[in-house]
KOLVEX-32877 format. One record per residue (C-alpha): residue number from 1; x, y, z; residue in one letter. Coordinates in Angstrom, 3 decimals. Layout:
<atoms>
{NUM; {X; Y; Z}; A}
...
</atoms>
This chain:
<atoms>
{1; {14.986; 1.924; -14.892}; X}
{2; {16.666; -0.938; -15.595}; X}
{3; {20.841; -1.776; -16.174}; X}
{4; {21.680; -1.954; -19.820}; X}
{5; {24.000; -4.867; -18.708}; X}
{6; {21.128; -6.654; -17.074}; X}
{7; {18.145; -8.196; -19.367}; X}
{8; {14.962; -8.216; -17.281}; X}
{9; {13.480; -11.101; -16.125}; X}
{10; {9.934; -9.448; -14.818}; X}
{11; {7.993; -6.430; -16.030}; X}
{12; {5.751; -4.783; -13.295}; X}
{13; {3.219; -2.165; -13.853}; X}
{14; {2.954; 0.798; -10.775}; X}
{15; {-0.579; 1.749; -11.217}; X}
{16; {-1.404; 5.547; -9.861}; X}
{17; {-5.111; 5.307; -10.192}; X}
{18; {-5.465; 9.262; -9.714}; X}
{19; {-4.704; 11.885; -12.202}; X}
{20; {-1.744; 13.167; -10.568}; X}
{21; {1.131; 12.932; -12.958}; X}
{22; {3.642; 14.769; -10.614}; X}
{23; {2.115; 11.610; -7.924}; X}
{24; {3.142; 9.237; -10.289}; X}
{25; {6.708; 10.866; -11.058}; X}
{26; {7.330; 11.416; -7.364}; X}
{27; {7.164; 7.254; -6.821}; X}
{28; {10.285; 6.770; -9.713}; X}
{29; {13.286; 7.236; -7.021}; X}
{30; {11.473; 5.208; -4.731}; X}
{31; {10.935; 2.447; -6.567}; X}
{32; {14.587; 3.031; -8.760}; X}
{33; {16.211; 2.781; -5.346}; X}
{34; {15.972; -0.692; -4.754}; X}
{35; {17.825; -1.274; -7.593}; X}
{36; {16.087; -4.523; -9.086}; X}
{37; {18.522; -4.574; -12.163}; X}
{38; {16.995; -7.330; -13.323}; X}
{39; {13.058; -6.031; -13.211}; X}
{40; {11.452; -3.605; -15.667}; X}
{41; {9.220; -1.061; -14.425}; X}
{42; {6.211; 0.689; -15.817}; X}
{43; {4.275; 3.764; -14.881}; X}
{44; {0.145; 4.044; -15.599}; X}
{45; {-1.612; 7.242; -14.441}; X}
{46; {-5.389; 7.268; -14.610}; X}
{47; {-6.308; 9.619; -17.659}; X}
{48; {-7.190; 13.160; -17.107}; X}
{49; {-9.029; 13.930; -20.490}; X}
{50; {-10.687; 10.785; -20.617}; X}
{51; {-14.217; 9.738; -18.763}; X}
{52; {-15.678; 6.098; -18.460}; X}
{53; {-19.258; 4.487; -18.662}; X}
{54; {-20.569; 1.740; -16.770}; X}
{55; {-22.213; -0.157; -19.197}; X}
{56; {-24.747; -1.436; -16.529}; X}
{57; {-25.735; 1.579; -15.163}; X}
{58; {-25.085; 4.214; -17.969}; X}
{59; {-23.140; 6.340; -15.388}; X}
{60; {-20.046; 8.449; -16.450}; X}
{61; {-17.112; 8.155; -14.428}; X}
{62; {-14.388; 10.923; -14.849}; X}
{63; {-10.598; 10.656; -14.054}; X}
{64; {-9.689; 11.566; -10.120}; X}
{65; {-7.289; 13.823; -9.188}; X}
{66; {-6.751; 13.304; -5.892}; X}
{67; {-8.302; 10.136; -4.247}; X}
{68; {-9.846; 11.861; -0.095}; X}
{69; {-12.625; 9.188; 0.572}; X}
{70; {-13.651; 5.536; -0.328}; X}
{71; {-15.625; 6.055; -2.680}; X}
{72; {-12.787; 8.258; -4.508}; X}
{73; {-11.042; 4.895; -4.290}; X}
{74; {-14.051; 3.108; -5.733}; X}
{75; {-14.582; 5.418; -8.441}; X}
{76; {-10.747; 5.557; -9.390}; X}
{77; {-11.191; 1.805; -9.618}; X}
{78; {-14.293; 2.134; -11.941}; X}
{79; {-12.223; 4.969; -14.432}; X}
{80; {-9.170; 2.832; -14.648}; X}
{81; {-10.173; -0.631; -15.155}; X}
{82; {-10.660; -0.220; -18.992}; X}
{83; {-7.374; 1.288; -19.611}; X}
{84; {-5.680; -1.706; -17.673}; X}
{85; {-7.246; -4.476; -19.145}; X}
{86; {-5.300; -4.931; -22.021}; X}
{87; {-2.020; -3.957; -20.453}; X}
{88; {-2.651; -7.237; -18.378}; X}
{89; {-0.953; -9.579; -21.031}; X}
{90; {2.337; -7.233; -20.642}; X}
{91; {3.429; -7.918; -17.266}; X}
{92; {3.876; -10.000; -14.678}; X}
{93; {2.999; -8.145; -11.733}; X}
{94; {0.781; -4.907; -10.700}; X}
{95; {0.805; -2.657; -7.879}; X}
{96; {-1.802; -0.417; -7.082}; X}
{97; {-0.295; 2.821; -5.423}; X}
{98; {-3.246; 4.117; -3.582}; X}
{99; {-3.426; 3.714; 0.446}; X}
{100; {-6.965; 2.225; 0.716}; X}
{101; {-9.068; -0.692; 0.658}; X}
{102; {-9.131; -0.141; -3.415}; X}
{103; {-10.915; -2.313; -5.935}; X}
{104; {-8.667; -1.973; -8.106}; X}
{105; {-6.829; -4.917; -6.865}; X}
{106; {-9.620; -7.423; -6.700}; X}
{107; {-10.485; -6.128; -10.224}; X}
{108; {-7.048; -7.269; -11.846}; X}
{109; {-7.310; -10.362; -10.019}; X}
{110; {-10.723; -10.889; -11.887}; X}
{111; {-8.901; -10.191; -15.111}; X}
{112; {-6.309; -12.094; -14.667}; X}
{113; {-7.873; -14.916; -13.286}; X}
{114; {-10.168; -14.465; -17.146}; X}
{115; {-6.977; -14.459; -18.987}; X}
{116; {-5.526; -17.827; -17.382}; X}
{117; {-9.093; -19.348; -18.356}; X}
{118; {-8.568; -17.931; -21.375}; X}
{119; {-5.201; -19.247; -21.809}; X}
{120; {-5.198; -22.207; -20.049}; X}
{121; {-6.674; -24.377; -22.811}; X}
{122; {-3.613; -23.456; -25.432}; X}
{123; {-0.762; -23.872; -22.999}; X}
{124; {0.368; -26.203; -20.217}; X}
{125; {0.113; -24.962; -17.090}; X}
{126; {3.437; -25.874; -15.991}; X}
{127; {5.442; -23.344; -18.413}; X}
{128; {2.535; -20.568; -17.830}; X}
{129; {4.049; -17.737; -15.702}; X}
{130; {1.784; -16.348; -13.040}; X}
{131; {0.974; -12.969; -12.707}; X}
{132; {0.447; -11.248; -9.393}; X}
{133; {-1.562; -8.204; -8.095}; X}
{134; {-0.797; -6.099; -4.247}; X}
{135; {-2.084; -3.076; -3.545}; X}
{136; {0.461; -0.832; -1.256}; X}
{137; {-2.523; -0.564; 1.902}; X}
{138; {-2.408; -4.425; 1.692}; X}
{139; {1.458; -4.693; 1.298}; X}
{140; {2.172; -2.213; 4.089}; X}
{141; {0.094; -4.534; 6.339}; X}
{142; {1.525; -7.704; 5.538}; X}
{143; {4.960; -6.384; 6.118}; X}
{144; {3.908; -4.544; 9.512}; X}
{145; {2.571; -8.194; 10.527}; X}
{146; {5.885; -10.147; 9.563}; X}
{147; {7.739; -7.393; 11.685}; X}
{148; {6.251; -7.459; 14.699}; X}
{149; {5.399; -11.200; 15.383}; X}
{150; {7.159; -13.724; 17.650}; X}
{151; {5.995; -16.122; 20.100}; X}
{152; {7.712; -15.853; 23.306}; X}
{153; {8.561; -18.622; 25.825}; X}
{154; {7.079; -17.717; 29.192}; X}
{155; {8.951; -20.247; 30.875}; X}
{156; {11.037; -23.217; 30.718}; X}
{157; {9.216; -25.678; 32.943}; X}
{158; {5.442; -25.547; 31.128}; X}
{159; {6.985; -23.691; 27.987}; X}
{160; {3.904; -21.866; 27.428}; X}
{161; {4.373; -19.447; 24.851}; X}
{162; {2.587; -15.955; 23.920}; X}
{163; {2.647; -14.010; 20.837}; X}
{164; {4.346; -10.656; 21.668}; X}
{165; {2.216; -7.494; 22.384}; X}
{166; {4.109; -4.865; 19.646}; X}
{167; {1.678; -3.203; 17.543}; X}
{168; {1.661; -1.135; 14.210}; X}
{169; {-0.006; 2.021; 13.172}; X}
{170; {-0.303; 3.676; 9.955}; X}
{171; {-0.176; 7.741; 9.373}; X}
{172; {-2.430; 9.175; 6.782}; X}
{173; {-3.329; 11.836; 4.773}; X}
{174; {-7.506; 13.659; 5.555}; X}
{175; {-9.448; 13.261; 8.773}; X}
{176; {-11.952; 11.054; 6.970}; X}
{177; {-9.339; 7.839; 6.291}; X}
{178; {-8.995; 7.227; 10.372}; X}
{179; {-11.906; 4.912; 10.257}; X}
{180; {-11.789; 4.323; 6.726}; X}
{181; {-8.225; 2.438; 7.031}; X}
{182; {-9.246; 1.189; 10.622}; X}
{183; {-12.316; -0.612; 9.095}; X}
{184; {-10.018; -2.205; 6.182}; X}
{185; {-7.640; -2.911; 8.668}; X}
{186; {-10.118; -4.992; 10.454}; X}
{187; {-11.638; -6.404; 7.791}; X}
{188; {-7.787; -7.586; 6.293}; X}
{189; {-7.185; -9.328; 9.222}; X}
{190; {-10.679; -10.640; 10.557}; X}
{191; {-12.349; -11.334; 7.504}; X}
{192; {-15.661; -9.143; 6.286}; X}
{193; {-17.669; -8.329; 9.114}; X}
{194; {-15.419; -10.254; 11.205}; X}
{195; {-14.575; -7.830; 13.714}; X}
{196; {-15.347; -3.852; 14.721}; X}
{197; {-12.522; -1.526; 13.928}; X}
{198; {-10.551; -1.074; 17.462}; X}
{199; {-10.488; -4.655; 18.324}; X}
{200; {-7.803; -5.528; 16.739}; X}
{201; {-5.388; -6.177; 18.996}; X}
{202; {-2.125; -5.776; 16.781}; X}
{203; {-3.234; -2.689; 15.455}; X}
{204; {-2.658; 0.601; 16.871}; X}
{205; {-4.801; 2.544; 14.627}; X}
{206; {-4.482; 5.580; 12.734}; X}
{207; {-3.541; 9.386; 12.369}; X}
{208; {-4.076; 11.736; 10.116}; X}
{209; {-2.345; 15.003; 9.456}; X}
{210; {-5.689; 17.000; 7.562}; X}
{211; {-3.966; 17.378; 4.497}; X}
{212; {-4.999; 15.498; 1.103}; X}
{213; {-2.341; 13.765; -1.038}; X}
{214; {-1.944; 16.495; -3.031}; X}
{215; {-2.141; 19.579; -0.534}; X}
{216; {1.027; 17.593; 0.984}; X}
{217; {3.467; 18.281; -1.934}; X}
{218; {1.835; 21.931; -2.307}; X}
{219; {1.848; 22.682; 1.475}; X}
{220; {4.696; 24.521; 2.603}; X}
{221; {7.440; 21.769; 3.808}; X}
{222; {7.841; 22.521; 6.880}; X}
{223; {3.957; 22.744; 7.871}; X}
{224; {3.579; 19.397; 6.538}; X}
{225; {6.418; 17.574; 8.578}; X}
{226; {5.146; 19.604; 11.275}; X}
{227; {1.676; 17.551; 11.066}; X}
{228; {3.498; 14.367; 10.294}; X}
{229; {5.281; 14.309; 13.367}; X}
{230; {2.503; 15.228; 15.303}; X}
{231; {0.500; 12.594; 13.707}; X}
{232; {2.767; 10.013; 14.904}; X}
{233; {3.047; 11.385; 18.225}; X}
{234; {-0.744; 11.562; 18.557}; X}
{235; {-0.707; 7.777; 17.180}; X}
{236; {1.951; 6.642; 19.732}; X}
{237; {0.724; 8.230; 22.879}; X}
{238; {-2.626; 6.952; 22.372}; X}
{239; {-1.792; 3.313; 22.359}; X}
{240; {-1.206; 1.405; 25.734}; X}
{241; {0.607; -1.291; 23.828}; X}
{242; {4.028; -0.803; 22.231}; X}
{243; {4.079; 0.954; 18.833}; X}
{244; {7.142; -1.058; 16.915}; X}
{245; {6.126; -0.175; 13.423}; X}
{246; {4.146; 2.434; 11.357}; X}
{247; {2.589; 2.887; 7.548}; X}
{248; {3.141; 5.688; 5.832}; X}
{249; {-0.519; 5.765; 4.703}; X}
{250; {-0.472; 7.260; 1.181}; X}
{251; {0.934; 7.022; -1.858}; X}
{252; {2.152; 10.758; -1.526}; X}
{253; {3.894; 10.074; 1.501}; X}
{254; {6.649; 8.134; -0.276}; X}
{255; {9.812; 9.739; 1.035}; X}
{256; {8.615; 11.178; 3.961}; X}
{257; {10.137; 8.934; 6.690}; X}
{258; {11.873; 11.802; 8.541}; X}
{259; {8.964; 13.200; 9.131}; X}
{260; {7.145; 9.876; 10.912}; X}
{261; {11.002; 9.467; 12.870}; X}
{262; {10.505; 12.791; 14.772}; X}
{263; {7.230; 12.439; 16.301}; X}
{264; {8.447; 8.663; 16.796}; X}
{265; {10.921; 10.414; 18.868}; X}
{266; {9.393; 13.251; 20.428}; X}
{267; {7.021; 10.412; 22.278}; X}
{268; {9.409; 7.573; 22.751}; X}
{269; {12.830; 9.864; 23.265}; X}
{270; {15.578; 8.818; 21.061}; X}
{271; {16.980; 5.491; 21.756}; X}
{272; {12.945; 3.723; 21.329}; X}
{273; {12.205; 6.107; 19.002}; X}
{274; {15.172; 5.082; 16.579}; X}
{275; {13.662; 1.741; 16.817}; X}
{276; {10.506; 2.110; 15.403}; X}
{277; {9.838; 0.792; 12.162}; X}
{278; {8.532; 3.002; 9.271}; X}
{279; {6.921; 0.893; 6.323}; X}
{280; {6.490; 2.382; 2.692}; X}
{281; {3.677; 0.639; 0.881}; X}
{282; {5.186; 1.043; -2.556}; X}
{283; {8.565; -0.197; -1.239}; X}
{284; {6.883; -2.516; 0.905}; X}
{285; {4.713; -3.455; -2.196}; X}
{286; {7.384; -3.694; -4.880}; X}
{287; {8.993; -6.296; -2.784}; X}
{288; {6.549; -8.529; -2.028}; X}
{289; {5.854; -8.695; -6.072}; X}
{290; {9.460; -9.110; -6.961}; X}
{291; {9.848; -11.911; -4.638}; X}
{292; {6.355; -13.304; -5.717}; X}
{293; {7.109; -13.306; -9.403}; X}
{294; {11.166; -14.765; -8.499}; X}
{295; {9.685; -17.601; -6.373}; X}
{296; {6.860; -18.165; -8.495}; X}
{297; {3.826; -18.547; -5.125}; X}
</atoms>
């Protein structure tokens, strides 16, 4: 993971908050792709064998093995918090890999915000690293916003200026994360409650191809590019504004960029549809936290 030559300056922990082992294997080349010689990373998996209790509540929580609905997400969040917690001192950043509006990332900033109390009273604050905590939904957003801003000059005589009309989408996994993602889109941007999913006038919305996360690795291959592209045609065509950028929304998408290019140019024909920007929230995540920890925000 890391150059022998090179000794690591950061250690960041990929957190696949489902049960899937083969999910968690599949992000590796992703992530060992971007070649951050000088960044160690780490692999957590939710547990399979092993089942949580609430303390409040008494309620058992068991490991999920593939994350279809919010409250998957929630409950994913609930099973791995314990096993986290005291891998928190280890590293200096975390990425959740799940494509949702997960706790999981509010929940680390909790700890961590616990563990500078903690240690804030022994050290001095200037020599304390910070530690930071994305999730890939939240990453994938950011980066979709940075892309397709700019203010344009109307004219030169009143330069009024006007912030460009491109949009972004995101491409998902089963039927019932179109409004789930649209509603965390919404609230992202607006604030909570501070707008209805579909006004938001940057985002496009999203697709879904039917499949779960983990139907789309045991799906034949060509039947799931097949819904992919169609996806992102579906996504395109629906839009009035221009579509400059799409998520790939799920973890178990990683990879599958080919897929999201075709329908990209099935609806826009080849030149525009070359153009079109295709976001990976772990990539998309991974860098945000590299440069985070580098620049020290």
């Amino acid at each position: 993971m890391t150059s022998t030559s090179t000794t690591p300056r950061f250690s960041i922990l990929i957190i696949n908050p489902n049960t899937s082992r083969h999910m968690t294997d599949a992000l590796k080349p992703i992530v060992n792709n971007l070649n951050y010689s000088d960044v160690h990373f780490d692999y957590f998996t939710a547990p399979a064998l092993t089942s949580v209790t609430i303390e409040e509540t008494g309620r058992v929580v068991p490991g999920v093995p593939s994350i279809n609905s919010g409250e998957d997400s929630a409950n994913s969040a609930l099973h791995c918090r314990p096993f986290l917690e005291p891998l928190i001192p280890k590293h200096d950043a975390f990425l959740v890999a799940c494509y949702s509006a997960h706790p999981l990332v509010a929940m680390l900033k909790e700890d961590i915000k616990k563990l500078e109390e903690r240690e804030g009273s022994t050290s001095n604050s200037s020599s304390r690293r910070r530690k930071y905590v994305t999730g890939i939904f939240e990453a994938s957003v950011s980066v979709s916003l940075s892309l397709i801003s700019s203010f344009q000059l109307l004219g030169t005589d009143d330069l009024r200026k006007v912030q460009a009309d491109e949009t972004f989408g995101i491409v998902s996994t089963g039927s019932i994360w179109k409004a789930e993602l649209s509603k965390a889109v919404a609230e992202m941007l607006a604030g909570p409650g501070g707008s209805i999913p579909g006004t938001i006038a940057r985002f496009a919305g999203a697709e879904t191809t039917g499949l779960t996360a983990v139907q789309l690795h045991d799906t034949p291959p060509d039947e799931v590019r097949k819904r992919i592209s169609d996806a992102t045609e579906r996504l395109i065509k629906n839009t009035s504004s221009p579509v400059t950028v799409i998520c790939l929304g799920c973890a178990g998408m990683a990879g599958m960029e080919e897929a999201v290019r075709a329908g990209c140019i099935r609806a826009y024909g080849g030149e525009a549809g070359e153009r079109v920007r295709i976001v990976d929230g772990v990539v998309a995540g991974v860098g945000l936290l590299v440069n985070a920890c580098k620049a020290r925000f």
